[in-house]
SETILUM-798704 format. One record per residue: x, y, z of N, C-alpha, C in turn; residue in one letter. Coordinates in nm, 3 decimals. Layout:
BEGIN
X; Y; Z; X; Y; Z; X; Y; Z; a
...
# end
This chain:
BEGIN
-3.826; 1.235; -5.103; -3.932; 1.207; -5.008; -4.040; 1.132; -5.086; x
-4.081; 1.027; -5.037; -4.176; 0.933; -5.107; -4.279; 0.960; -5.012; x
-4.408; 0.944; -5.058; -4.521; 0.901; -5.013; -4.624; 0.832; -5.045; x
-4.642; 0.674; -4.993; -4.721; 0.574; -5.095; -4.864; 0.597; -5.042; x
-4.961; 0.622; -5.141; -5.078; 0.602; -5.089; -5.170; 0.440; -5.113; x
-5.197; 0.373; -5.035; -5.257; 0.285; -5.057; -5.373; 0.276; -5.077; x
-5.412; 0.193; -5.193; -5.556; 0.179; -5.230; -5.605; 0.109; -5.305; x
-5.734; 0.050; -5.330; -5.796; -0.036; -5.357; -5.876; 0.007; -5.475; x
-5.926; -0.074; -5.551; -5.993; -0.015; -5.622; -6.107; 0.031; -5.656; x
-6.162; 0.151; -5.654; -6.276; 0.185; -5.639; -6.266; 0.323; -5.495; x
-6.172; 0.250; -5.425; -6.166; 0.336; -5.276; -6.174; 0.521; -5.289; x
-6.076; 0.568; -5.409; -6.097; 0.670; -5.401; -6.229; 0.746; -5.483; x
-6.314; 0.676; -5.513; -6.413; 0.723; -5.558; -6.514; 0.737; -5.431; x
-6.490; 0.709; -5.329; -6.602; 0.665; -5.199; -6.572; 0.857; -5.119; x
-6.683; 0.896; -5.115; -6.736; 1.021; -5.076; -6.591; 1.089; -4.932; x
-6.532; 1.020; -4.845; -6.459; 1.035; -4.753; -6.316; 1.054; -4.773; x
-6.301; 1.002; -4.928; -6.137; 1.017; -4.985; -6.146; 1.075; -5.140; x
-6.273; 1.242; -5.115; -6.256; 1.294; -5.245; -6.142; 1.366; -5.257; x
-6.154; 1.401; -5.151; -6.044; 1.546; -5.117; -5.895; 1.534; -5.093; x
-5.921; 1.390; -5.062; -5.751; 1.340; -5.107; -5.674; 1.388; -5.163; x
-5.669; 1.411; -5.319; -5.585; 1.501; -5.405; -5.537; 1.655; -5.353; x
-5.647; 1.716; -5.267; -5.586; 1.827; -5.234; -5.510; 1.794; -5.097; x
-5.555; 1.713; -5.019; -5.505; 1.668; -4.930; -5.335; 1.654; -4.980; x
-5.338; 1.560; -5.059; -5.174; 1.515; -5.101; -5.095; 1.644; -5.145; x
-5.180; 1.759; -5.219; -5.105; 1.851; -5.249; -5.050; 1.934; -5.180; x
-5.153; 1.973; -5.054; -5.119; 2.050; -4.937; -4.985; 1.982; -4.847; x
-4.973; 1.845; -4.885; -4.880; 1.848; -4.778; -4.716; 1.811; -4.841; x
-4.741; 1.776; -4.971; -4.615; 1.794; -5.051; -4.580; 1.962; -5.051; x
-4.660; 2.026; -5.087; -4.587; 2.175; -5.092; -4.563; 2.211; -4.926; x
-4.633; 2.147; -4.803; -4.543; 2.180; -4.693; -4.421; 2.110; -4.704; x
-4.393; 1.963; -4.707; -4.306; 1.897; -4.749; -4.135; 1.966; -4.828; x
-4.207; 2.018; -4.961; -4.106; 2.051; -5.040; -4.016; 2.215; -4.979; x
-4.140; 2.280; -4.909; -4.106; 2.401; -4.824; -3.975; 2.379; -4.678; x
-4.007; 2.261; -4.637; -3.931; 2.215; -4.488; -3.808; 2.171; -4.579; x
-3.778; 2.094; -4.642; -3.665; 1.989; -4.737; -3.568; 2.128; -4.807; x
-3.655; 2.272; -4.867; -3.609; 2.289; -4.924; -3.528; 2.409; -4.836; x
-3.498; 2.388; -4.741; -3.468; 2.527; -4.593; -3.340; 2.424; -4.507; x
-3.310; 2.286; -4.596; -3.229; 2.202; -4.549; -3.078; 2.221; -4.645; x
-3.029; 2.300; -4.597; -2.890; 2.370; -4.675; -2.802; 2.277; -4.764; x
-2.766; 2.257; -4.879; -2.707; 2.125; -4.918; -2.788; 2.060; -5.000; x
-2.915; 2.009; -4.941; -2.965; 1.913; -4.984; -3.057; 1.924; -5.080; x
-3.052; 1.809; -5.234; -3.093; 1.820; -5.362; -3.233; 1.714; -5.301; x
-3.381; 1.733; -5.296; -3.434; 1.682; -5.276; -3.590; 1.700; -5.328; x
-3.666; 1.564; -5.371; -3.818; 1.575; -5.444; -3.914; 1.502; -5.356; x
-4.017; 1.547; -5.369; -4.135; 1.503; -5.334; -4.192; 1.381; -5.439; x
-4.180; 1.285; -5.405; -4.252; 1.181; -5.502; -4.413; 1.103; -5.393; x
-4.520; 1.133; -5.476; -4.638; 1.036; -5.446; -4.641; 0.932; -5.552; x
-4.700; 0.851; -5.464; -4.766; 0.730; -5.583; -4.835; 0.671; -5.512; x
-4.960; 0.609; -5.578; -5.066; 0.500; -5.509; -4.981; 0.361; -5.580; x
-5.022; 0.277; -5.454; -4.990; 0.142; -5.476; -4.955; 0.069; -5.366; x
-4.899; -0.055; -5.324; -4.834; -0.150; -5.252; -4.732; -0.037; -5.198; x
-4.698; 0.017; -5.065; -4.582; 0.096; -5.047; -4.442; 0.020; -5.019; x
-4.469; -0.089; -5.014; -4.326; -0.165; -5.047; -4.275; -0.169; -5.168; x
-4.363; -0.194; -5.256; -4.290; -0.228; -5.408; -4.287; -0.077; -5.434; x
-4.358; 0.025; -5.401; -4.312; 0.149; -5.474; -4.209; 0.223; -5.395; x
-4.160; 0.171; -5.273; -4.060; 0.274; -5.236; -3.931; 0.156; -5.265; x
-3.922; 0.027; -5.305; -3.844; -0.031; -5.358; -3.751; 0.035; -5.511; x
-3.962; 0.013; -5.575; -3.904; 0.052; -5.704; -3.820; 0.214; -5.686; x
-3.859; 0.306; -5.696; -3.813; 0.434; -5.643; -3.712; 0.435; -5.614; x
-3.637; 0.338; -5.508; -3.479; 0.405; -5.454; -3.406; 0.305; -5.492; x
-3.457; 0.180; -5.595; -3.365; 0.175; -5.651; -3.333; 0.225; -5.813; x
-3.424; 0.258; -5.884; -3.448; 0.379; -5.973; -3.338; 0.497; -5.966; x
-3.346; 0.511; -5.830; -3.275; 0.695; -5.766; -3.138; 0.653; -5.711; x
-3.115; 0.553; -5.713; -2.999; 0.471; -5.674; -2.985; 0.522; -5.510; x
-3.052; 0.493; -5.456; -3.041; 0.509; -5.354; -2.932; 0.478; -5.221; x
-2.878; 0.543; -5.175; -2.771; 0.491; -5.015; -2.860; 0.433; -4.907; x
-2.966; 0.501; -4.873; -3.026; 0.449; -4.720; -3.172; 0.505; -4.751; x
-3.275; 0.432; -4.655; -3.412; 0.449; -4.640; -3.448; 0.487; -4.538; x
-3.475; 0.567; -4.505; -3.512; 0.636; -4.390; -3.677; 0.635; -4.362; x
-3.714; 0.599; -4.226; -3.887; 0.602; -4.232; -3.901; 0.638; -4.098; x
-4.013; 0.667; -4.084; -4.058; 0.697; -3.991; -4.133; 0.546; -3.923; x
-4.214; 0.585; -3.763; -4.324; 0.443; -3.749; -4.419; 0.531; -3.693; x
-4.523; 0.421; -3.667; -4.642; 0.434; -3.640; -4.624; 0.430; -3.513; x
-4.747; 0.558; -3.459; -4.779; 0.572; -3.300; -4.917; 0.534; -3.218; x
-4.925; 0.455; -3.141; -5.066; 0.344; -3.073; -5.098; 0.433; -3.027; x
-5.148; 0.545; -3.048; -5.334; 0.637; -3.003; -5.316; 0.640; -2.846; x
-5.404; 0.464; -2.851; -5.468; 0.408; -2.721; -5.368; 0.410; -2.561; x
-5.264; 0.334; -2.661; -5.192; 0.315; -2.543; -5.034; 0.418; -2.545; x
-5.018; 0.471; -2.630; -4.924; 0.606; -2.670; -4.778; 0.534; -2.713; x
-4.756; 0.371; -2.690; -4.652; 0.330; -2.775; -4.618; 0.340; -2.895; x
-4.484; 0.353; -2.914; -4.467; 0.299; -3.086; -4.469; 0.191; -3.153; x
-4.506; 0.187; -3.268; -4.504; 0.051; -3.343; -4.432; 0.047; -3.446; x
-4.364; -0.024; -3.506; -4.301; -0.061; -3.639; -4.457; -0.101; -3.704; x
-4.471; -0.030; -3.818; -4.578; -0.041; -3.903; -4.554; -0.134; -4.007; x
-4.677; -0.256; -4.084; -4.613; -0.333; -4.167; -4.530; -0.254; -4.303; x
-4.509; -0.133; -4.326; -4.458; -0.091; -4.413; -4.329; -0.079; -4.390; x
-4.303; -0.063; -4.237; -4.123; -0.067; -4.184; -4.074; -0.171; -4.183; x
-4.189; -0.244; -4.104; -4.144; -0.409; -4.100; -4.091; -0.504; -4.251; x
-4.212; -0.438; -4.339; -4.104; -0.558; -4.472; -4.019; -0.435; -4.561; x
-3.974; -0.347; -4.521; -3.843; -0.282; -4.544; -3.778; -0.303; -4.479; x
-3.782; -0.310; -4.363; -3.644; -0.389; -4.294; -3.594; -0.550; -4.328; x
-3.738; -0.613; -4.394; -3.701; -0.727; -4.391; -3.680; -0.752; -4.544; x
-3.730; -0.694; -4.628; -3.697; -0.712; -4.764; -3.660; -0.627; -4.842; x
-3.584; -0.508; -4.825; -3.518; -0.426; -4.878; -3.380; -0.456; -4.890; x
-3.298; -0.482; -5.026; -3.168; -0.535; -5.026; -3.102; -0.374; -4.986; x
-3.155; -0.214; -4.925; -3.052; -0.144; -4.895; -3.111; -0.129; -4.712; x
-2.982; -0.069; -4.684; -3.003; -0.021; -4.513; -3.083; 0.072; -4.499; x
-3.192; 0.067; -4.376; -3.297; 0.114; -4.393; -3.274; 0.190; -4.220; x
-3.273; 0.314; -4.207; -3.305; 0.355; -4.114; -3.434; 0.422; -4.015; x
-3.456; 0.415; -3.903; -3.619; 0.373; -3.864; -3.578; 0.469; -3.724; x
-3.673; 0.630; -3.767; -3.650; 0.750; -3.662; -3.801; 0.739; -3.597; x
-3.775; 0.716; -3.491; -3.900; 0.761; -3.400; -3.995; 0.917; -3.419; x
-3.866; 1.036; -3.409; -3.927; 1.140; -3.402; -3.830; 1.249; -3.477; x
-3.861; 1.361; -3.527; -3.743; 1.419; -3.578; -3.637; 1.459; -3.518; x
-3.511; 1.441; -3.520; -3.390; 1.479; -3.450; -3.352; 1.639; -3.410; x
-3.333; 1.673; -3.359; -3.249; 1.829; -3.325; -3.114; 1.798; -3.351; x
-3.051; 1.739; -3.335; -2.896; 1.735; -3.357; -2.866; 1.574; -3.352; x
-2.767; 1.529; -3.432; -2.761; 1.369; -3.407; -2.585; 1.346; -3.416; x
-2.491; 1.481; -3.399; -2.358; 1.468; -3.370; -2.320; 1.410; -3.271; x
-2.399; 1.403; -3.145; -2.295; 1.390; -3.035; -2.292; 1.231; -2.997; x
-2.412; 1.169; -3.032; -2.391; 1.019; -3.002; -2.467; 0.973; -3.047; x
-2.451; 0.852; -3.155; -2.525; 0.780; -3.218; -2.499; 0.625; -3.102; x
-2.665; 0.515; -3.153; -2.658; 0.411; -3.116; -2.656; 0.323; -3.226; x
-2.579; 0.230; -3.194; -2.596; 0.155; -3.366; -2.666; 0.002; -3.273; x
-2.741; -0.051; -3.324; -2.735; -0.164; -3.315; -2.710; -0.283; -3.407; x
-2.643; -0.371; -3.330; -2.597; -0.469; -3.441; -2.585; -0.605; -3.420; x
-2.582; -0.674; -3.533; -2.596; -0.837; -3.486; -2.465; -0.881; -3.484; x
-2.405; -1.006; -3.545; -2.283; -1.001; -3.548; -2.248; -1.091; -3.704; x
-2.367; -1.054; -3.794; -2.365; -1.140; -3.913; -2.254; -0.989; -4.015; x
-2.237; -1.049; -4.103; -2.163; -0.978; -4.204; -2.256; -0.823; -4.220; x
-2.365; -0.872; -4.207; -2.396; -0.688; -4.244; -2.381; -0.574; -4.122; x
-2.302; -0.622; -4.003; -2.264; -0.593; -3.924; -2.219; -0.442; -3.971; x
-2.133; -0.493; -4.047; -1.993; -0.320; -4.080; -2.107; -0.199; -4.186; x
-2.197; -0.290; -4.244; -2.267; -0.186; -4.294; -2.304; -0.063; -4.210; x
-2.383; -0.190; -4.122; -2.432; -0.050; -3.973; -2.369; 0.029; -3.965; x
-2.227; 0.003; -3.914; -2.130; 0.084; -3.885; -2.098; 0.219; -3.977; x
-2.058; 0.156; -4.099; -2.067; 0.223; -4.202; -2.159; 0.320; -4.226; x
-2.304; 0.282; -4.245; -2.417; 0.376; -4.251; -2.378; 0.522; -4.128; x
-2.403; 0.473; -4.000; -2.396; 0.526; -3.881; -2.313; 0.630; -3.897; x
-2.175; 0.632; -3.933; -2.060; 0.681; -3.928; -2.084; 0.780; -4.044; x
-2.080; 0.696; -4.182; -2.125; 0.841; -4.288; -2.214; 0.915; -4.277; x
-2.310; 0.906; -4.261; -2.444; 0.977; -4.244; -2.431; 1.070; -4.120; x
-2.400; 1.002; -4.009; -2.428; 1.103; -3.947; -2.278; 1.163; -3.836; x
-2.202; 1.128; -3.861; -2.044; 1.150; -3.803; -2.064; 1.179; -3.680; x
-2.120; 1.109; -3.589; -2.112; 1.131; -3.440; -1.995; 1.199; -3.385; x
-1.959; 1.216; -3.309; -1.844; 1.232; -3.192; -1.821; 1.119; -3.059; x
-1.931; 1.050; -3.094; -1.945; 0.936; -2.995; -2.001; 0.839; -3.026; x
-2.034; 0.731; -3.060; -2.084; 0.624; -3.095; -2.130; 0.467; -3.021; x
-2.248; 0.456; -2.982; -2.296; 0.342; -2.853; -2.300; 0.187; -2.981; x
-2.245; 0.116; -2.946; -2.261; -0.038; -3.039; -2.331; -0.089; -2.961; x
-2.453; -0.163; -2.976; -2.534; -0.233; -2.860; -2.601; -0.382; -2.996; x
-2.536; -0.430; -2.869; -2.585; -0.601; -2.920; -2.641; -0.656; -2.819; x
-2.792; -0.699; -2.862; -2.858; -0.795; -2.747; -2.875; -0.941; -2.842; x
-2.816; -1.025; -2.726; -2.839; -1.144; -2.780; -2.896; -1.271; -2.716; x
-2.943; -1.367; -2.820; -3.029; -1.516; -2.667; -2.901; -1.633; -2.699; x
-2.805; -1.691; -2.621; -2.748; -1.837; -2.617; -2.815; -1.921; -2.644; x
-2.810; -1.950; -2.769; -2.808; -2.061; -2.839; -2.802; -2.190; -2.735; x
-2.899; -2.288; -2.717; -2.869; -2.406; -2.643; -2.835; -2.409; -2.486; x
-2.851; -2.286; -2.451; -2.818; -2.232; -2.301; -2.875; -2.299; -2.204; x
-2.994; -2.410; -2.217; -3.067; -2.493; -2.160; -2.981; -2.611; -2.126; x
-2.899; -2.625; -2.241; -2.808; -2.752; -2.224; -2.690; -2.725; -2.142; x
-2.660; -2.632; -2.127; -2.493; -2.654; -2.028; -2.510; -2.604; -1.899; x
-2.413; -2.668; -1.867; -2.440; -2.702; -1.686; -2.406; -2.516; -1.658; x
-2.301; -2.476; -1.668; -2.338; -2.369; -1.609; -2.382; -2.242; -1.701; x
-2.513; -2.189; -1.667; -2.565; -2.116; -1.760; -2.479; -1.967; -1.793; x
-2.438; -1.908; -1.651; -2.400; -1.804; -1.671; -2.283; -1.744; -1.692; x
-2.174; -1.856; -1.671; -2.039; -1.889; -1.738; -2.071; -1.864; -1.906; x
-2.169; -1.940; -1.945; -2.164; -1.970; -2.092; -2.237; -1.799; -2.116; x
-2.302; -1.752; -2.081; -2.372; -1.604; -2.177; -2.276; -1.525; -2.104; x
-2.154; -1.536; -2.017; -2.061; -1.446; -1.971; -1.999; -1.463; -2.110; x
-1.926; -1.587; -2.117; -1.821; -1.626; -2.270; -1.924; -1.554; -2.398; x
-2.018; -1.576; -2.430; -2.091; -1.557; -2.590; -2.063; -1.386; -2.551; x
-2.120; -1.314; -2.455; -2.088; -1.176; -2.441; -1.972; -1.143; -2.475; x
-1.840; -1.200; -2.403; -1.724; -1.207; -2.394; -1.680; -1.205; -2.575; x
-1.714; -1.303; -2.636; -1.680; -1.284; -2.768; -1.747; -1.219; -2.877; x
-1.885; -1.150; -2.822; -1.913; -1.085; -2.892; -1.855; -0.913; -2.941; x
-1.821; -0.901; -2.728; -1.729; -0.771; -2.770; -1.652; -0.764; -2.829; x
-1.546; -0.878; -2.818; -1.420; -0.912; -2.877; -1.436; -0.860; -3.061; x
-1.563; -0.909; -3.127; -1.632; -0.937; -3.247; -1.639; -0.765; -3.264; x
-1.700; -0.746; -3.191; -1.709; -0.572; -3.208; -1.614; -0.464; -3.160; x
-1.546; -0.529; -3.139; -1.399; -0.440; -3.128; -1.330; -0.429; -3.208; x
-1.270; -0.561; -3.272; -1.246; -0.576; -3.407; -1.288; -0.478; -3.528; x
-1.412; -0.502; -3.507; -1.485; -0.413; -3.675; -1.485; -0.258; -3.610; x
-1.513; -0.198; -3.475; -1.469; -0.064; -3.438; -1.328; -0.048; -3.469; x
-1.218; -0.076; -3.423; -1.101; -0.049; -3.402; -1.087; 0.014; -3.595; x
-1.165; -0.074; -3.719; -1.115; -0.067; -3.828; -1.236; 0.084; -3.848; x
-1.278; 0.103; -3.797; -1.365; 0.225; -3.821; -1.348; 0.358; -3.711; x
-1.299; 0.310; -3.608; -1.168; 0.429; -3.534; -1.070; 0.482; -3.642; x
-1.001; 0.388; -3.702; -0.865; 0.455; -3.807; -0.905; 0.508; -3.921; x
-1.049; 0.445; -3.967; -1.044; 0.516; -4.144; -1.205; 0.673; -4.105; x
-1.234; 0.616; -4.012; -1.343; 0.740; -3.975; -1.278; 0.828; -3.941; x
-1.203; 0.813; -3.809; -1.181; 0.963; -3.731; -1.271; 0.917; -3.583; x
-1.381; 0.770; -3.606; -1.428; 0.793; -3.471; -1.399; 0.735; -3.340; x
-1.358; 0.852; -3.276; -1.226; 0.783; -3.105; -1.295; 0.756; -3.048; x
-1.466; 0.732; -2.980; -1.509; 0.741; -2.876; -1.646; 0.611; -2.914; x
-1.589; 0.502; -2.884; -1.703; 0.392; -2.938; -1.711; 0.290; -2.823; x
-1.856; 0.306; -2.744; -1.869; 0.222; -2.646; -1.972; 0.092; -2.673; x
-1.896; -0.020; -2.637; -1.972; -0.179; -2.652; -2.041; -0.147; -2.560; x
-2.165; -0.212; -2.568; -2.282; -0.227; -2.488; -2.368; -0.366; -2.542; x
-2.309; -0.472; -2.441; -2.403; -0.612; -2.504; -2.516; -0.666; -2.338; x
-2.603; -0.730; -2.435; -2.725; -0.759; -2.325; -2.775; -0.864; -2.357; x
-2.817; -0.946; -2.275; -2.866; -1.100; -2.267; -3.029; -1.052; -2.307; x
-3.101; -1.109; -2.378; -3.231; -1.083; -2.423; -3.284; -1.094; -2.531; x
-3.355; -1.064; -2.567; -3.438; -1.113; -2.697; -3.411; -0.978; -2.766; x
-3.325; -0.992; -2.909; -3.299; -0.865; -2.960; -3.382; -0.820; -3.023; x
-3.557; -0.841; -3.029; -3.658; -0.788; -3.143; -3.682; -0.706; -3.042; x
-3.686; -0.708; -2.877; -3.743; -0.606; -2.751; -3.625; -0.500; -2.725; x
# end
C-alpha cells in the first residue's frame, strides 16, 4: 500500500499541515490493521512525499510489481466520479496494468467487466482480469468511433461490419482464455461511442 504525499517546499512547515505526521501515522496503522485481517496476503504500508507518479512508479517497480491498483476521486458538488490526475498519468504512463476501483468490492467472483481496445495489450486485460480475480463470468466490452464514417455512403452498414469484426477479434483472444483459464461464461458486449465516456 503506497501513499504519496504531495508537497512543496516549505508547505509542511505552514501551521494547517503540522499534524500531518500524526495524521499519516493514524491512518497507516488503520491501514496495516484492515491489510493485515486479509488471509494470504504479505503486505506494507509505504509513505513518501513527492511527485505521486514517479514515487508509485519508482516503488512497484522496485517491488516488482504485477498490477496497480487505485482508487479515484469523488466531485463533493456534484457527487460524480473523477479519474484524478494521479490515475490519469498511471494509466497513461505506467509501463504495468493498472487497475482503477471506484469503491471497495464485497465479492468480485461472479462477474467481472473487462474493457478493451483491440490493440495488442488487449490479452493483457484479459489476462490481468482472469488471474486476479477468477470470475465465473466475464463481460468484454468494447466501445468504439469508425474511423472515416463521414465518408461512406452507408453509415450503418459500415459500424454494423467494424462491430462485426471486432467481436470476431474478441472471440478469438476469449476462446484462447476459455481453454487455458477454465473461463466458460464470456459475454461480447461492443458499442458505437466514444470509448473515454
Amino acid at each position: 500500500m503506497i501513499h504519496v504525499i504531495e508537497s512543496d517546499d516549505g508547505a509542511l512547515e505552514q501551521p494547517e499541515t503540522q499534524s500531518l505526521p500524526r495524521a499519516v501515522a493514524h491512518s497507516s496503522t488503520l491501514l496495516r490493521e484492515e491489510l493485515s485481517a486479509i488471509e494470504g496476503l504479505n503486505s506494507a504500508v509505504v509513505v513518501r512525499r513527492g511527485r505521486p507518479i514517479v514515487e508509485i512508479n519508482e516503488i512497484a517497480l522496485w517491488d516488482k510489481t504485477d498490477l496497480i491498483v487505485t482508487g479515484i476521486s469523488r466531485n463533493e458538488v456534484d457527487g460524480r466520479s473523477l479519474l484524478g490526475s494521479t490515475t490519469t498519468s498511471l494509466l497513461r504512463e505506467s509501463g504495468l496494468p493498472v487497475l482503477v476501483v471506484k469503491k471497495k468490492p464485497d465479492d468480485t467472483r461472479d462477474r467481472i467487466v473487462a474493457a478493451i481496445d483491440l490493440s495488442p495489450a488487449a490479452s493483457g486485460v484479459f489476462e490481468t482480469a482472469v488471474r486476479f480475480f477468477q470470475p465465473e463470468s466475464l463481460v468484454v466490452f468494447h466501445a468504439f468511433e469508425p474511423p472515416f464514417k463521414n465518408w461512406v455512403g452507408d453509415k450503418e452498414a459500415y459500424s454494423r461490419q467494424l462491430s462485426k469484426d471486432a467481436v470476431k477479434q474478441i472471440r478469438n483472444l476469449s476462446e484462447q482464455f476459455k481453454h487455458d483459464h477454465g473461463v466458460h461464461n464470456i459475454q461480447i458486449v461492443t458499442f458505437e461511442g466514444d470509448p473515454a465516456r
